[in-house]
N, C-alpha and C positions, 0 to 999 in steps of 0.2 A: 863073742869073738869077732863076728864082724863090724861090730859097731865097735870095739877097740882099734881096728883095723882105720875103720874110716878115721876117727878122733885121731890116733896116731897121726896118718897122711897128711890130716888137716895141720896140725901141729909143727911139724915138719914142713909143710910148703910154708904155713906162715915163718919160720925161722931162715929158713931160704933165701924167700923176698926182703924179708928184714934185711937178713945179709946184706944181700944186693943193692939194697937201698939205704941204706945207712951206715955198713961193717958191721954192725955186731945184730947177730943173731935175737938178742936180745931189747933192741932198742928199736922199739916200732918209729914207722916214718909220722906215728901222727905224736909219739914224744917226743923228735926234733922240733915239726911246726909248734908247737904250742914252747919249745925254749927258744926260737925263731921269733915270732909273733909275739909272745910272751902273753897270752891273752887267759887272763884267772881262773882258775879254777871252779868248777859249776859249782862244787861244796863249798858253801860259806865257810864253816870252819876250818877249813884249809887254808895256809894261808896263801897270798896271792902273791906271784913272780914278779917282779921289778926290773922287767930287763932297760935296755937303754935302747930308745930308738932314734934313727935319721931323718926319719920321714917324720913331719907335723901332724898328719892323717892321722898318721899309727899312732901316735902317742896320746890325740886326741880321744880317737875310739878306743883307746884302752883307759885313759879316765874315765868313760862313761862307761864302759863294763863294771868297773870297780866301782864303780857308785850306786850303780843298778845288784852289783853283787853284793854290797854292804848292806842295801836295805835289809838282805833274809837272814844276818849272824845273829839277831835277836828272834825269839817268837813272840815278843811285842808288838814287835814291829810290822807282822805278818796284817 
């Protein structure tokens, strides 16, 4: 019972914050940055967001994630 107690709470503040920080309850503040930044996914076999950027920086170091992330879609390649 009290370790339901605690997990509840925690649950609850996390959807709180979310709230506040984004509108929905359900949308944590770190899956806007990552549709923001667009920066790929740690799983290779996922595939990687293409967002569109402004900045040269940003779009630079986001080729070079994805190219660094592409190495690991094979275990050949490892």
């Amino acid at each position: 019972m009290p370790a339901g107690v605690v997990l509840a709470s925690g649950v609850m503040f996390t959807g709180y914050y979310a709230w506040r920080v984004t509108g929905s309850p359900f949308r944590l503040p770190y899956m806007v940055n990552r549709a923001t930044y667009g920066w790929p996914e740690n799983l290779a076999f996922l595939p990687a967001d293409t967002p569109t950027f402004r900045q040269k920086v940003l779009k630079d170091m986001y080729r070079k994630e994805v190219g660094r992330r592409d190495q690991y879609k094979s275990l050949s390649d490892i």
